[in-house]
C-alpha positions as CSV (number, residue, x, y, z in Angstrom):
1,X,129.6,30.5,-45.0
2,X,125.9,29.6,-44.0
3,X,126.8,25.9,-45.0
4,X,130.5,25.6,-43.4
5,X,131.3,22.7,-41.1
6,X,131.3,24.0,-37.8
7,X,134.1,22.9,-34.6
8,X,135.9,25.0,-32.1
9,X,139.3,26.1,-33.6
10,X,140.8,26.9,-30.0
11,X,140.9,23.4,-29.7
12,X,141.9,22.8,-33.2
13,X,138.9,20.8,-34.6
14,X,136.9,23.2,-36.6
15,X,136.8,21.0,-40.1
16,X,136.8,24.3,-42.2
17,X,139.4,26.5,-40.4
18,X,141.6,23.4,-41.3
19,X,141.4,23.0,-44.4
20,X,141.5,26.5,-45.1
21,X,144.7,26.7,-43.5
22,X,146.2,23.1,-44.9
23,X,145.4,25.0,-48.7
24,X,147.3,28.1,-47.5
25,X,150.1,26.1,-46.7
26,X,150.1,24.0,-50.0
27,X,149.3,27.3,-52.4
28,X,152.3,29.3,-50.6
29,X,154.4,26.2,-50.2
30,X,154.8,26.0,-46.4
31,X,154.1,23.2,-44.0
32,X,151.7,24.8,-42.0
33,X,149.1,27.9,-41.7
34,X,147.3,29.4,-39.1
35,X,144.3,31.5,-39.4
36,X,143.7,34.6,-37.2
37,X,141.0,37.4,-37.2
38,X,143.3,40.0,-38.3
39,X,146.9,41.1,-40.7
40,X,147.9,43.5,-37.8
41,X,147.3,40.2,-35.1
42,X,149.1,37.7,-37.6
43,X,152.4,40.2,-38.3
44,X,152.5,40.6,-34.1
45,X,152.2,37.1,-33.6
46,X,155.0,36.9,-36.1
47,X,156.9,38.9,-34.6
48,X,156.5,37.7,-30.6
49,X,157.4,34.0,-32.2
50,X,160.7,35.4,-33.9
51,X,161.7,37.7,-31.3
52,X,162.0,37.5,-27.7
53,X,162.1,40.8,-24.8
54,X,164.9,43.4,-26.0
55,X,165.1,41.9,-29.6
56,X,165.2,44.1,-32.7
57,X,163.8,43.7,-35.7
58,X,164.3,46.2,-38.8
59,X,161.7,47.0,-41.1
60,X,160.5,50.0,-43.3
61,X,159.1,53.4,-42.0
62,X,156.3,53.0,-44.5
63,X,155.8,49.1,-43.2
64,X,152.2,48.5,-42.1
65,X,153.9,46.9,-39.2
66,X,155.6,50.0,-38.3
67,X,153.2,52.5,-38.4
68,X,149.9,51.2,-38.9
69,X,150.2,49.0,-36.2
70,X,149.7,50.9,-32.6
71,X,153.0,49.9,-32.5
72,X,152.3,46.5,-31.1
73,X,155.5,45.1,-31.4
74,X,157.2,47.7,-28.3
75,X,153.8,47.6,-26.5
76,X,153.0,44.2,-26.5
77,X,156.1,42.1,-27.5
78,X,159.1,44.2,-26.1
79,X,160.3,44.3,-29.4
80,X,162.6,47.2,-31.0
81,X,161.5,48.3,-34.3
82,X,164.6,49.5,-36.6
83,X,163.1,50.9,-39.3
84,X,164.9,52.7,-42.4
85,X,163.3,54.9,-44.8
86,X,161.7,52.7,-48.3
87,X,163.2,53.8,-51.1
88,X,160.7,55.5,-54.0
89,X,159.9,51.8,-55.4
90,X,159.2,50.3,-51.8
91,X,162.7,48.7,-51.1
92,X,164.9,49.0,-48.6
93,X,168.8,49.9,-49.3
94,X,170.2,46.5,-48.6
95,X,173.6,48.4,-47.9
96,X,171.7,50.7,-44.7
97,X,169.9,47.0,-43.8
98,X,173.3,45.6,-43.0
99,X,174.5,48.5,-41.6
100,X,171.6,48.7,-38.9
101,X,172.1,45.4,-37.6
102,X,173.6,45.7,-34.1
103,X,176.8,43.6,-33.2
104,X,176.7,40.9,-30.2
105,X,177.1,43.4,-27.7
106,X,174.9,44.0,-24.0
107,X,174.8,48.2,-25.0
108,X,172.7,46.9,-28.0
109,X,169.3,45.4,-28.7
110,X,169.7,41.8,-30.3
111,X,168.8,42.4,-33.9
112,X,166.6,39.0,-35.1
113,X,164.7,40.0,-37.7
114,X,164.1,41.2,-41.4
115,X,160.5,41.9,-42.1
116,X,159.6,43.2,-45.8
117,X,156.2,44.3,-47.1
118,X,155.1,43.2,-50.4
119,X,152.9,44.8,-52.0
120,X,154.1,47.9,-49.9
121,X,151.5,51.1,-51.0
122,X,150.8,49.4,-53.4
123,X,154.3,48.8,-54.7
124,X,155.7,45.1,-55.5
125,X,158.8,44.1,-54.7
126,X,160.1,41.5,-57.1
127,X,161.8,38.1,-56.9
128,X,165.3,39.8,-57.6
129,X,165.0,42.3,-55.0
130,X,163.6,39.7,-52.8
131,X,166.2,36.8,-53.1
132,X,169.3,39.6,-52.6
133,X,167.1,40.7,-49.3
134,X,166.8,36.9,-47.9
135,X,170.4,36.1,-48.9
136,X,171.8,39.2,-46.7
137,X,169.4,38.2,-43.7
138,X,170.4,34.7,-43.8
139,X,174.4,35.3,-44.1
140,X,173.8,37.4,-41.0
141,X,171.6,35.0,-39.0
142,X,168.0,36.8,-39.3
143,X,165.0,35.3,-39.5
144,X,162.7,36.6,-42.5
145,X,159.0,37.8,-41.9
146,X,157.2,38.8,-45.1
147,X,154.3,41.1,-44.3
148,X,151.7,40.0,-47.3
149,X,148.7,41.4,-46.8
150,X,148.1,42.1,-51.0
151,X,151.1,39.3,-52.1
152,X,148.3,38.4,-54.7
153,X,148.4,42.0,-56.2
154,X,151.9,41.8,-56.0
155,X,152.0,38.5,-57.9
156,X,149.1,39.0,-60.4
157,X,151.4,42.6,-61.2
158,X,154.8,40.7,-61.6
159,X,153.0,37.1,-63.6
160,X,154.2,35.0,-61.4
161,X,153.1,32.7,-58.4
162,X,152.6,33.5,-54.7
163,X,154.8,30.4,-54.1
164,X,157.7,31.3,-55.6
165,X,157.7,35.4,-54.5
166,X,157.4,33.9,-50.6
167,X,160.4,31.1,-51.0
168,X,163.0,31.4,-48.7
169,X,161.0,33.7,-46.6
170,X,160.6,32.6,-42.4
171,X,156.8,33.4,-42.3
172,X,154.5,34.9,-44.1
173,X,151.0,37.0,-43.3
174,X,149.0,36.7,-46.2
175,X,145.1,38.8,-46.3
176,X,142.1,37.0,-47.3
177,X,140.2,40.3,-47.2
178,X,141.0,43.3,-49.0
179,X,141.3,42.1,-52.8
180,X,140.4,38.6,-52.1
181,X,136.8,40.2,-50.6
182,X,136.9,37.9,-47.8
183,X,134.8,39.9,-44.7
184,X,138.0,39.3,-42.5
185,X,141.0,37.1,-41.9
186,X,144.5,36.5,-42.7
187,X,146.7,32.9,-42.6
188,X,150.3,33.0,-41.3
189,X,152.0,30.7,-43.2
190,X,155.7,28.7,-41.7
191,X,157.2,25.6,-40.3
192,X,155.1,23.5,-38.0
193,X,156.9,24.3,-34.6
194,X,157.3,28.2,-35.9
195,X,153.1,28.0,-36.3
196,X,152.9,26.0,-32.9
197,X,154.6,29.2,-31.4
198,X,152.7,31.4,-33.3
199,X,149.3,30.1,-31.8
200,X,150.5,30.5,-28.3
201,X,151.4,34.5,-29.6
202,X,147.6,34.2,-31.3
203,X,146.2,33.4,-27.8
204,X,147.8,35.8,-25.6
205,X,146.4,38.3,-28.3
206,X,142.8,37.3,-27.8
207,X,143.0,35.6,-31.6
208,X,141.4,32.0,-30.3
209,X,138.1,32.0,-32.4
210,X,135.7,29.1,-31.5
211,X,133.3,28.7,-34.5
212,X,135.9,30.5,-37.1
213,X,134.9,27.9,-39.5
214,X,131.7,30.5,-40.7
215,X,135.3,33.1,-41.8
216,X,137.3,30.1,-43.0
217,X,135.1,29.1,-45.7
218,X,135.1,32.9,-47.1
219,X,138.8,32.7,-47.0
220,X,138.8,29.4,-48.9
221,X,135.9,31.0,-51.3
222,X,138.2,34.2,-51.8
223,X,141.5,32.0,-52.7
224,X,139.8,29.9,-54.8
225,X,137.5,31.9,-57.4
226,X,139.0,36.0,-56.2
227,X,142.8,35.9,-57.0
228,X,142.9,35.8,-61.0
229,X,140.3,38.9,-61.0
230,X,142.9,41.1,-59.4
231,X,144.0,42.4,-62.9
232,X,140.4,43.7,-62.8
233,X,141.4,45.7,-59.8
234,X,144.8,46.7,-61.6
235,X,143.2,47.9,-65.1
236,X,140.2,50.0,-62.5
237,X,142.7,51.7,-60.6
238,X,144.5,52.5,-64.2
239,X,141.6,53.7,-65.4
240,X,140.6,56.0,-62.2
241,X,144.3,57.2,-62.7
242,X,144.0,58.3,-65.8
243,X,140.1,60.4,-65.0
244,X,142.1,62.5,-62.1
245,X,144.9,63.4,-63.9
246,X,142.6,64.4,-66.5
247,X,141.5,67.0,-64.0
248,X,145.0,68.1,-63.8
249,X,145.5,66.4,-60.6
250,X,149.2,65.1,-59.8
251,X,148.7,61.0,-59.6
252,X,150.2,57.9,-58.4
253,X,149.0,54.5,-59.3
254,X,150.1,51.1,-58.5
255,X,148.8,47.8,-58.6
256,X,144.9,48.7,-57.2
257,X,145.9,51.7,-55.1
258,X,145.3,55.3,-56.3
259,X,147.4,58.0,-54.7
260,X,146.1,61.6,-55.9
261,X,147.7,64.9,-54.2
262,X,145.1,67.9,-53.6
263,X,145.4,71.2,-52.8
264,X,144.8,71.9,-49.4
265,X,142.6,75.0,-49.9
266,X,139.9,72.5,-51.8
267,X,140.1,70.0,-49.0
268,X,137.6,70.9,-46.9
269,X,134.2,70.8,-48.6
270,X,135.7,67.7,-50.9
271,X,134.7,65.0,-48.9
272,X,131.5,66.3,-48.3
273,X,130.3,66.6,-51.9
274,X,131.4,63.1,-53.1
275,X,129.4,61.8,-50.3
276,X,126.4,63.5,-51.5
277,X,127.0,61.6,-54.8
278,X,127.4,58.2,-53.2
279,X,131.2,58.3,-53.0
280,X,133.0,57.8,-49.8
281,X,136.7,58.8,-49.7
282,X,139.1,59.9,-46.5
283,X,140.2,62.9,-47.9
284,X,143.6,64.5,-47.0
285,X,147.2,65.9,-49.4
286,X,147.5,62.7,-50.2
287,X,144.5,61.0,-51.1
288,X,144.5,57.1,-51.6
289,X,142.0,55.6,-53.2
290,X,142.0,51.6,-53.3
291,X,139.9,49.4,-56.1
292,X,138.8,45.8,-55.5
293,X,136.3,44.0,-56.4
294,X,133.2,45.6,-55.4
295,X,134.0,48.6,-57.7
296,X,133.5,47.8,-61.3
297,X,134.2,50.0,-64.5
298,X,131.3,51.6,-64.2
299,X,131.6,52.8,-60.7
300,X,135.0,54.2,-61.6
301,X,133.0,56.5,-63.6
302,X,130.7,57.6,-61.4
303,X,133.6,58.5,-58.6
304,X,135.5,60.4,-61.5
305,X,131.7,62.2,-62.4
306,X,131.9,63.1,-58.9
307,X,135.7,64.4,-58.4
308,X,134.9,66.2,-61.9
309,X,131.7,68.0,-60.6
310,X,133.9,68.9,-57.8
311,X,136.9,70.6,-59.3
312,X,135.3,71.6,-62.6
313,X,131.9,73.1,-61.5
């Protein structure tokens, strides 16, 4: 970062924030990639450049877009969020997709858009799933936003290439933070004229960055040495899995997210006491606890030593 070649990427010359965006583009197989501050700005600026005032687009109730999002999409783009319930693996019933989308008529908002999430808590929806989901949106004239914030996770999980779980797909938001460990940023990948829109949608969102290069080169640093270590990540959150529910604690895991339920009558002091022991945690019923790479084996240990001290002492 201290040694990145420096321009001024609102007027498209920053050396760095190019070519991290030209090896986007050629890693997910798109012709163009555009780099923005933000997941949440990149997947509204998808959605502004897709959608137009009084169009719909249908998505999951657990979508980051959905409900992580300040709602964005009604706020700032005008646009209708349809959203049906995930099923228990993170998919969407293809058979309630079709049936959400609204015929060509003026009582109705003008349904536009599919948008998937992948991995979605953690979940990864595979090339299968995927391909029946983008053949359904395309006999029906959608366009195809994939929300891919942890697609690495998703792709280390299923062996199989970033590339080829993103084909077909409109546009695509992909993190560099997060796993990759990048300190912030995310590249929308799509067609030239779809990223030429999206920059306009980037702008009116306050996303124009002048030196961005200084971010750039951690997002090329994180996609070229961070995504093979991922399986670190996956065997951690494994292993943190396996510590809780040896504490008899009802657990979830997938890919690197943790998803441990508590009782609510030891909520309140919980927090409090792994903080003491160096461990930081949101605590609520449904605790989610996310591995990457600055948690190692051995700091898996020392958050279960903590959780045990807690409910055993």
């Amino acid at each position: 970062m201290l040694e990145a070649e420096l321009g001024d990427d609102v007027f498209g010359d920053d050396p760095t924030v190019n070519r991290l965006q030209a090896r986007a583009a050629e890693i997910f197989g798109f012709e163009a990639g555009l780099f923005f501050p933000s997941g949440t700005q990149s997947n509204l600026a998808a959605l502004m450049s897709h959608c137009q005032r009084g169009d719909e687009v249908i998505l999951g109730q657990e979508a980051h877009s959905y409900r992580y999002e300040a709602g964005g999409a009604a706020v700032l783009g005008s646009i209708q969020p349809q959203a049906i319930a995930n099923r228990p693996d993170g998919t969407l019933d293809l058979v309630e997709v079709e049936a959400a989308i609204k015929p060509d008529d003026p009582h109705f908002a003008r349904t536009r858009l599919l948008a998937l999430e992948n991995t979605i808590g953690g979940r990864p929806l595979d090339r299968d799933y995927l391909a029946r989901a983008l053949h359904l949106a395309k006999s029906r004239s959608l366009s195809t936003h994939l929300d891919g914030a942890r697609i690495f996770n998703a792709a280390v999980q299923l062996e199989t290439g970033v590339r080829d779980l993103c084909a077909g797909f409109d546009s695509v938001s992909a993190c560099l933070s997060k796993g990759l460990g990048a300190p912030a940023g995310t590249v929308l990948l799509g067609k030239t004229d779809f990223i030429a829109k999206a920059k306009r949608a980037r702008k009116i969102l306050g996303g124009g960055m002048r030196q961005a290069g200084i971010l750039a080169a951690a997002g090329i640093h994180a996609l070229e040495h961070n995504v093979a270590r991922l399986t670190e990540d996956h065997r951690n959150a494994a292993r943190l899995a396996a510590g809780l529910r040896g504490l008899d604690l009802p657990v979830e895991v997938h890919t690197n997210m943790v998803f441990v339920r508590l009782p609510a009558e030891r909520l309140a002091g919980l927090a409090e006491h792994l903080r003491s022991r160096a461990v930081l945690v949101l605590a609520g019923p449904k605790m989610r606890l996310v591995t990457h790479l600055d948690v190692d084996a051995a700091g898996v240990d020392r958050a279960l030593a903590a959780f045990e001290s807690y409910f055993k002492g």
